[in-house]
Legacy VTK file of the C-alpha trace (Angstrom):
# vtk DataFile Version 3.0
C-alpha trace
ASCII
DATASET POLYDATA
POINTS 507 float
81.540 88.878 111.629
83.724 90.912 109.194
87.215 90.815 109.069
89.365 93.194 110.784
90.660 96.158 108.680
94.574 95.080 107.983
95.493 98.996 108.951
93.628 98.803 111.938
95.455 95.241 112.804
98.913 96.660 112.306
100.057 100.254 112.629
101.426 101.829 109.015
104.211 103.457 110.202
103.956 107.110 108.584
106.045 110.195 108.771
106.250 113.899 107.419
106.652 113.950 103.449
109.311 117.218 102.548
107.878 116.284 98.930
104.324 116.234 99.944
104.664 119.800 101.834
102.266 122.294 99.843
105.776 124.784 99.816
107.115 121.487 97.339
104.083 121.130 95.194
103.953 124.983 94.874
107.709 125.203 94.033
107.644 122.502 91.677
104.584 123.535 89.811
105.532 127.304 89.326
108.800 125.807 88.022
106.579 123.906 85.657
104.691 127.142 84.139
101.656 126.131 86.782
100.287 128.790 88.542
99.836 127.101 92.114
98.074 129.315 94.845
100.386 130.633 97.767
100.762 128.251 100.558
100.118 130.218 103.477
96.167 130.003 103.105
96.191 127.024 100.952
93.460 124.119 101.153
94.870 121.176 101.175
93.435 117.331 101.000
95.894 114.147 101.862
93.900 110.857 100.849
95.067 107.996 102.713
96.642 110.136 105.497
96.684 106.840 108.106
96.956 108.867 111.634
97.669 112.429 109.857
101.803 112.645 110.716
102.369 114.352 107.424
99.070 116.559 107.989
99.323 117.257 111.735
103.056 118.462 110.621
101.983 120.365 107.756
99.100 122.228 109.619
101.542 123.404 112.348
103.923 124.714 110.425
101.021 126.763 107.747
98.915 127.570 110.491
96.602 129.849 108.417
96.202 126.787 105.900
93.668 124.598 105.930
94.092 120.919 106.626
91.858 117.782 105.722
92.497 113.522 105.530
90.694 110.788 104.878
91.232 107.372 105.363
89.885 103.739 106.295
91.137 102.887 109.117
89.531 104.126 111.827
91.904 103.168 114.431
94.688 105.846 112.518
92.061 108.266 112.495
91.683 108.514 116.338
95.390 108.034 116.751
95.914 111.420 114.939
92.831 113.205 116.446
94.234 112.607 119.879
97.658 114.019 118.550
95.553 117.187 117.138
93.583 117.684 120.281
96.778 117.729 122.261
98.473 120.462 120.095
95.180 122.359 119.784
95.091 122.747 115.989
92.566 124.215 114.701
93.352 123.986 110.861
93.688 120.780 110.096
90.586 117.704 110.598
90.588 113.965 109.730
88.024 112.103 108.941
87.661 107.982 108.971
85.976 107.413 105.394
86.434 105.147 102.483
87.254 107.422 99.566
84.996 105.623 96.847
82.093 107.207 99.439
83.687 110.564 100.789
81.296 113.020 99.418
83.924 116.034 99.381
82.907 119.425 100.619
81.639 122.551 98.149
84.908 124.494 98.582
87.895 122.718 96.693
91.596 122.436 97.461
94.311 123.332 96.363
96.206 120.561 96.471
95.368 117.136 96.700
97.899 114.507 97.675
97.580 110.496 97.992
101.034 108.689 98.449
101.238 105.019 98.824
97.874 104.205 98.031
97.468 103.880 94.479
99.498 100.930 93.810
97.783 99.031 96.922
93.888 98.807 95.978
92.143 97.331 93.815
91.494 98.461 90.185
88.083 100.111 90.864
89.410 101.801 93.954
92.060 103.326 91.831
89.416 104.618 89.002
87.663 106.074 92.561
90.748 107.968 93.998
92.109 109.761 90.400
87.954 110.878 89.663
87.889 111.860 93.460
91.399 114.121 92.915
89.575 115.064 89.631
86.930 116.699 91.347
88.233 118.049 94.329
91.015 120.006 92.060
90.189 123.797 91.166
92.228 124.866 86.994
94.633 126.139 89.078
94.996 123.489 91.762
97.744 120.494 92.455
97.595 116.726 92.896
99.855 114.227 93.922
99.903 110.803 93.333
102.838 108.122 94.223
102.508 104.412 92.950
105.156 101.410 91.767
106.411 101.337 88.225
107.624 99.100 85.986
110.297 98.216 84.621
112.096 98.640 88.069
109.354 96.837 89.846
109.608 93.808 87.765
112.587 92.596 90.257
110.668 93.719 93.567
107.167 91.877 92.085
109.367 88.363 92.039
110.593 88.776 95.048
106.820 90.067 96.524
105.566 86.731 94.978
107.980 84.272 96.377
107.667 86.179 99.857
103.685 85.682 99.063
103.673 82.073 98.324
105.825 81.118 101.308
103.516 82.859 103.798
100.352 82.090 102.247
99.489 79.295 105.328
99.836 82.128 108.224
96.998 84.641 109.311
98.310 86.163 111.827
100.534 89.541 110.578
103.129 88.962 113.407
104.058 85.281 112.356
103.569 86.367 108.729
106.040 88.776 108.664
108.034 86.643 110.679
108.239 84.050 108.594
108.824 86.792 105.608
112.143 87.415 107.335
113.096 84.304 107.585
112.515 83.479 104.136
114.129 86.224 102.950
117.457 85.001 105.382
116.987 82.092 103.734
117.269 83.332 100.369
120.270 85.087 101.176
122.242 82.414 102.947
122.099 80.291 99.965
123.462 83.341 97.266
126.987 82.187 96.088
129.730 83.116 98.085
131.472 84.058 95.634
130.058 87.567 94.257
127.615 86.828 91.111
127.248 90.265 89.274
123.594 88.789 87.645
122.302 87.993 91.175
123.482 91.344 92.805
120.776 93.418 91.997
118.619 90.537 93.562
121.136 90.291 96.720
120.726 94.367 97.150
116.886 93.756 97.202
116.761 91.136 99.589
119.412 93.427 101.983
116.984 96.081 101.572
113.817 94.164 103.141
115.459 92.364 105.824
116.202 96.580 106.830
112.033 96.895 106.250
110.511 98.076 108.961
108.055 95.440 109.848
104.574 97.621 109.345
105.871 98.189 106.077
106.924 95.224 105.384
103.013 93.832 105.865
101.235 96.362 104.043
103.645 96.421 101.368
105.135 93.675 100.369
103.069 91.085 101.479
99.727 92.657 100.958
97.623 90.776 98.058
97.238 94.071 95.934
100.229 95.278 94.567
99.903 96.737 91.088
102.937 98.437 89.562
102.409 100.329 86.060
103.982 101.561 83.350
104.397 105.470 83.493
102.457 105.886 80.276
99.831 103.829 81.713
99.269 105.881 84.924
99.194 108.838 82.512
96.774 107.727 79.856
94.414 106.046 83.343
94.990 109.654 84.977
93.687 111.471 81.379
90.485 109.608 81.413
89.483 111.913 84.508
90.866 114.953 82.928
94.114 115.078 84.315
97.694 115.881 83.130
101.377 115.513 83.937
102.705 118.350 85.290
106.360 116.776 86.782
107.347 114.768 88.946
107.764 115.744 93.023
111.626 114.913 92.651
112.992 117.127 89.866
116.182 115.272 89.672
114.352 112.248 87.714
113.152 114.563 84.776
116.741 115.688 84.257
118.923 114.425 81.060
122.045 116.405 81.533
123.567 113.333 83.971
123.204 111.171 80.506
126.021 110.310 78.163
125.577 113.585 75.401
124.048 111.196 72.753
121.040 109.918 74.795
120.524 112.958 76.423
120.104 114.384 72.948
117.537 111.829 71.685
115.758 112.437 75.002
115.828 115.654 74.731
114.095 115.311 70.956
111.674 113.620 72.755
110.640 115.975 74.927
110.571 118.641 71.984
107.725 116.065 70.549
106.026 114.908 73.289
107.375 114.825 77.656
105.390 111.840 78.704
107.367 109.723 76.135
110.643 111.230 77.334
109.290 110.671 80.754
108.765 106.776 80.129
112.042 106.162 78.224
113.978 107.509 81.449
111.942 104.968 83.361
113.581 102.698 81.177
116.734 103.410 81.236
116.980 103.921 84.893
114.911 101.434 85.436
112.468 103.383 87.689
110.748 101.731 90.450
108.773 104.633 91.749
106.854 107.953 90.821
106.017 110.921 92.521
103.798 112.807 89.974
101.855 115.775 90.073
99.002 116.479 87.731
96.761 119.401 86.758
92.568 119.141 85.621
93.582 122.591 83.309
94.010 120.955 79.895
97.714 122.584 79.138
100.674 120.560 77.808
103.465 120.118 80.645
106.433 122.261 80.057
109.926 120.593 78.730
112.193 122.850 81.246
111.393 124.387 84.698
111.116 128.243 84.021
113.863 129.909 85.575
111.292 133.433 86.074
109.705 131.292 88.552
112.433 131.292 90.982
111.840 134.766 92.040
108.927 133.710 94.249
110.688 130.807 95.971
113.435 130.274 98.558
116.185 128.282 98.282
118.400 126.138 100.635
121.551 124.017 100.163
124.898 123.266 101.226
127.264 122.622 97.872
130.808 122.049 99.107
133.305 123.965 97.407
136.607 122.654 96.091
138.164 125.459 97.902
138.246 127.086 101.270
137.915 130.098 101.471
135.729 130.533 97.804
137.836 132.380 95.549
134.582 135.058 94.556
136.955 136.801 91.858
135.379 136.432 88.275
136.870 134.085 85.844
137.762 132.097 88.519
136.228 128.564 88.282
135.033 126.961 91.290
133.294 123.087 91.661
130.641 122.946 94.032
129.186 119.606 94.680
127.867 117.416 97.252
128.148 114.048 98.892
125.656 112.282 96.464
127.833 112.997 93.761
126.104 116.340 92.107
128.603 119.050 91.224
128.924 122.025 89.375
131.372 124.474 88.180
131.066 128.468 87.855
133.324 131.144 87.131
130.441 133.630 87.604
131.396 135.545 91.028
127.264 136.151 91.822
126.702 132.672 91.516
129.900 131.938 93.561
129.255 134.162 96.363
125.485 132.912 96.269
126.213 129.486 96.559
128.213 130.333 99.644
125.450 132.433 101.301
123.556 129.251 100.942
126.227 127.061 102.102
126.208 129.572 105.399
122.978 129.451 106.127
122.243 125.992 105.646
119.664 124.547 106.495
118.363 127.542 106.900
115.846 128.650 103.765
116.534 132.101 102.247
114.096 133.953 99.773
115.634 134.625 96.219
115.110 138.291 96.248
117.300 138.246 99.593
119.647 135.914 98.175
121.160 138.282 95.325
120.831 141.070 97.789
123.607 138.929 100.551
125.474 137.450 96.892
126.054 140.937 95.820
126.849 142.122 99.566
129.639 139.553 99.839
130.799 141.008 96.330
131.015 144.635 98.080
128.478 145.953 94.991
124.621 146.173 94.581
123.227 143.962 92.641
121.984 143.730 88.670
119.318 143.297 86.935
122.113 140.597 84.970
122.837 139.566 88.678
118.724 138.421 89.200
119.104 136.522 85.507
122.018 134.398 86.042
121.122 133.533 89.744
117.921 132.770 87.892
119.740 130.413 85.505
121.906 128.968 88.136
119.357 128.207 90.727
117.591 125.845 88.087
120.699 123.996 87.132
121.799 123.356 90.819
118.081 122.359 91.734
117.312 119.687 88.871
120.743 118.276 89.843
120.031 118.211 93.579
122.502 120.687 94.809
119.992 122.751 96.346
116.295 123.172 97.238
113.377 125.174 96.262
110.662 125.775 98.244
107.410 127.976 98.157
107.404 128.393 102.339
109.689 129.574 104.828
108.746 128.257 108.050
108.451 130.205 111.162
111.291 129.161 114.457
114.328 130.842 116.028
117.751 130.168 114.767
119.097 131.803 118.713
118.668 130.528 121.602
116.370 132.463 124.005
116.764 132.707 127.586
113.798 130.311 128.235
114.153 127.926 125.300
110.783 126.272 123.471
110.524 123.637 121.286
107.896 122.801 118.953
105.294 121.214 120.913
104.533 118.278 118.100
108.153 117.253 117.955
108.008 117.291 122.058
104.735 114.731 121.744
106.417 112.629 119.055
110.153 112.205 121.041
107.918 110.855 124.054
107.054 107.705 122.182
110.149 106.953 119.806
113.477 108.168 119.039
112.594 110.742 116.185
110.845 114.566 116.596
110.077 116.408 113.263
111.692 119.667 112.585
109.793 123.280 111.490
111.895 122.383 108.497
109.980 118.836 107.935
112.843 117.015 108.561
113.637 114.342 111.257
116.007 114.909 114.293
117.184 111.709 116.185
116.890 111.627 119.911
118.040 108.103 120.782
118.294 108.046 124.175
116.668 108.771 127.877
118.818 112.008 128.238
117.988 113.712 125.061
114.505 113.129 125.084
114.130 114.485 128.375
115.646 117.644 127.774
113.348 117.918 124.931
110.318 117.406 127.167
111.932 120.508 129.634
112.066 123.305 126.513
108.596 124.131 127.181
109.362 127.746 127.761
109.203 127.741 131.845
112.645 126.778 132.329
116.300 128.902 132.246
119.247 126.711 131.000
120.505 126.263 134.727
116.823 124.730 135.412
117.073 122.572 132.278
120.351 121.166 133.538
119.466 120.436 137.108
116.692 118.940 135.875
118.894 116.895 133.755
121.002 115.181 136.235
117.866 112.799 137.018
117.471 111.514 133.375
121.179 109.853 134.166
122.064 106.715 135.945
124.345 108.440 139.202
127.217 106.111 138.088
127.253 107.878 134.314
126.255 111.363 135.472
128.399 113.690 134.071
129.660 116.375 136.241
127.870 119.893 136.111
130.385 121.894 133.802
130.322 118.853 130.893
126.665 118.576 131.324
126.106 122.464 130.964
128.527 122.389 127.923
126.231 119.394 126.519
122.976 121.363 127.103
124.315 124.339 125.179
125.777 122.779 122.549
122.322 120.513 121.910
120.454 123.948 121.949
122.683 125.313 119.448
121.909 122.282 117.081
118.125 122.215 117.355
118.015 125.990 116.852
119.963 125.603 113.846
118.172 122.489 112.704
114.310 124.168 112.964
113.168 122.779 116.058
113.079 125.792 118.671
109.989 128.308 118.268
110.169 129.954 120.563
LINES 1 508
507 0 1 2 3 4 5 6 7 8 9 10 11 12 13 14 15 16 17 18 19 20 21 22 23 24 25 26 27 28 29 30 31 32 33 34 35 36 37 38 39 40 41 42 43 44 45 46 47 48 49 50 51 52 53 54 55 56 57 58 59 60 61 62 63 64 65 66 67 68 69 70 71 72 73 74 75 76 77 78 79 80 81 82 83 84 85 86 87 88 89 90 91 92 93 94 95 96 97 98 99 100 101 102 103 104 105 106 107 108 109 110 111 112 113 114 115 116 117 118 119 120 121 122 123 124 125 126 127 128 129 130 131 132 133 134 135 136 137 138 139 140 141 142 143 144 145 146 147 148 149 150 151 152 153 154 155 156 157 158 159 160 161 162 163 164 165 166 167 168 169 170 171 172 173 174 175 176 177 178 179 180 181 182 183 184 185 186 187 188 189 190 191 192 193 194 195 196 197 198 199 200 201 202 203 204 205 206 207 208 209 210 211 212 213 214 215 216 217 218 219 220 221 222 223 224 225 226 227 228 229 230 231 232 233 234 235 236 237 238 239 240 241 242 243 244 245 246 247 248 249 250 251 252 253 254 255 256 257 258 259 260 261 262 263 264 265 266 267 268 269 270 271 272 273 274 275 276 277 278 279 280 281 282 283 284 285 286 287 288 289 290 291 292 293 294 295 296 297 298 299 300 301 302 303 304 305 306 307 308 309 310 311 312 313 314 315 316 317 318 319 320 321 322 323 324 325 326 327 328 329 330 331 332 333 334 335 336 337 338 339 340 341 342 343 344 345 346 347 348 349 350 351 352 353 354 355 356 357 358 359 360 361 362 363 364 365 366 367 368 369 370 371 372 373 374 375 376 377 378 379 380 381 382 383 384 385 386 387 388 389 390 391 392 393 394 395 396 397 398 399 400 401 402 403 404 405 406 407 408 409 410 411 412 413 414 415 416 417 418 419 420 421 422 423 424 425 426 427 428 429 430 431 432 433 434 435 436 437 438 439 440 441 442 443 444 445 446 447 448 449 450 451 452 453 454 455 456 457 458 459 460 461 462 463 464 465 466 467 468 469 470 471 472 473 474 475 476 477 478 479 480 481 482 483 484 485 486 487 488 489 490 491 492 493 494 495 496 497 498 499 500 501 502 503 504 505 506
């Protein structure tokens, strides 16, 4: 009798991808000199989707997109096809096949994304998956592919293989990863007490494992296939299907200008020559553990800078603090915006000013570019310029390769007000019911962490006033912690407020 598949065994915990979101790969690619087709009837492929999270999310969000995954395990399969018969999609199927079989339909897609897969099977399964993204990819189409690099990985593969070698006498996952743990404990119990600055990178990685959760810690770390490369080696294996490097998904690890001035200028030569080496001697000096790369079957070379004309078809989000309050918006004034990861920049320009504060306003909110000059130049008390368009242009790509605000190539659809009978997204309803964290319209995760939370979630289905959600309420609490009727009013508004604001009412 076979062997169990390890996926089916234990549950790959999976979640919605912002980076994998077709309004991403379109924003990214346009940026890039690709043209990438519109997102709101897009086709789009995810191989390896596990249960379909990412998918299921995707196709409710685009519902006049098409949706498709594949994958092995057939017990992830029916997990999300339960999930898609609840919500009623009709855009969006999953099918249980291995991908070195799937026969793909006539019709292409346009984008095709695999994450956390290529690294993780074998070497022919890895020729099968880049020919398979090969052919399902129209000239003008997208792919995606994530996978371990070198030389960051080079510290993560030692630690893989001691992990490996202690567990190699236990079969079943549960006491495997068990005794992982407590290996890893064990390892970090005996690191000096005294701080060691050679063993800290080491320290940080064992830290960062013992945090793991445990599915991943199974089918990633202990797993017997776990093959990092070196970026030019993923590109010259992608070329032998036809495909190219567009960028990468997170535009902040293409960018030089956080580099001492010398370096950035030799990478920067680089680039002039040829991107992929550029590409690989950032890997190197950041010591890159991970990709996120998107590639093209239409024969171009990849651009050296985003293109700022691009922006005019995308919308933008952030929220850049200012080193001021209020903004000074007079010009020749210089103001630093920046944000809590360290990114900053400083303007003098008042249309950049005044649009980094719409953006600020409205965060995290997603507003189109043609609106945003309009409500830059409205705070100015002028109409805007055609010099107004180019510098917001200009700025937009500065603050975005730095990480001080998004681009996307989709606004999604959901009420930033309250209604009288409040709904929230149905999906993020289903998903609160069996853990602590709903999905946004935005793609992004909202905690609910305990009984009362969750079940006010479960009473915005659109039947109930705010006095019925709150009566209601009072059962979800123990009587001795029940919070008297004006505090728990108060609470239910002020929750409402939040997931309006954060994407999660629709209605």
């Amino acid at each position: 009798m076979p062997e169990p598949f390890s996926y089916d065994v234990v549950e790959y915990p999976s979640a919605p991808l912002p980076q994998m979101h077709p309004g991403h790969l379109f924003a990214v690619a346009r940026l890039y000199g690709f043209d990438a087709a519109p997102v709101e009837r897009c086709r789009y492929l995810e191989i390896g989707c596990g249960g379909g999270t990412h998918l299921i999310a995707c196709a409710y969000g685009v519902p006049d997109a098409t949706f498709v995954g594949i994958d092995l395990s057939s017990a992830a399969i029916d997990r999300g096809n339960r999930m898609i018969a609840e919500l009623g999609l009709p855009n969006v199927t999953l099918h249980a096949a291995d991908l070195t079989r799937w026969e793909p339909p006539d019709q292409r897609f346009d984008y095709v994304v695999s994450h956390g897969l290529y690294s993780w099977v074998p070497a022919r399964v890895r020729d099968a998956l880049l020919g398979l993204v090969a052919r399902c990819l129209p000239p003008t189409g997208v792919g995606y592919v994530s996978y371990n690099v070198y030389p960051g990985c080079f510290l993560r593969r030692m630690v893989w293989e001691m992990m490996r070698h202690h567990t190699a006498g236990f079969d079943d996952p549960r006491q495997k990863t068990e005794q992982a743990i407590e290996f890893v404990n064990f390892l970090a119990a005996g690191q000096p007490a005294k701080p060691d600055p050679g063993l800290a990178a080491f320290a940080k990685e064992l830290n960062d494992i013992k945090e793991r959760n445990t599915g991943l810690l199974y089918h990633d770390d202990l797993c017997e296939t776990n093959e990092p490369v070196y970026f030019h080696q993923f590109a010259a294996h992608a070329g032998r299907f036809g495909l190219r490097f567009v960028a990468e998904a997170d535009p902040m690890v293409m960018a030089t200008r956080a580099m001492p001035p010398p370096v950035a200028h030799v990478l920067d030569g680089m680039a002039e020559q040829d991107v992929l080496d550029k590409e690989q001697y950032l890997d190197f000096l950041r010591l890159r553990r991970f990709r996120q790369t998107l590639v093209s079957t239409d024969g171009r070379a990849p651009r050296k800078e985003p293109d700022p004309a691009a922006v005019s078809v995308l919308a933008a989000s952030g929220r850049p603090k200012a080193d001021s309050d209020p903004v000074d918006l007079s010009p020749g004034v210089g103001v630093t915006f920046s944000t809590g990861a360290g990114a900053a920049i400083r303007t003098d320009s008042d249309i950049a000013k005044a649009a980094l504060t719409v953006l600020t306003r409205r965060w995290p909110g997603r507003v189109w570019f043609r609106d945003l000059v309009g409500l830059a130049a409205r705070d100015l008390r002028r109409e805007p310029t055609p010099a107004d368009t180019d510098t917001l242009a200009d700025l937009m790509v500065r603050v975005w390769t730095n990480g001080l605000v998004e681009l996307h190539g989709h606004v999604p659809r959901y009420v930033e007000v309250v209604s009288e009978r409040p709904v929230a997204s149905p999906l993020a309803r289903i998903q609160a019911r069996t853990g602590p964290l709903a999905v946004t319209m935005l793609l992004t995760p909202m905690l609910f962490d305990d009984a009362p939370s969750r079940r006010m979630l479960q009473l915005l289905d659109g039947t109930r006033t705010r006095e019925q959600i709150a009566e209601e309420m009072e059962s979800a609490f123990a009587p001795e912690s029940r919070p008297d009727p004006a505090a728990l009013r108060a609470g239910i508004d002020q929750r409402l407020e939040r997931m309006a604001r954060g994407g999660l009412l629709v209605g």
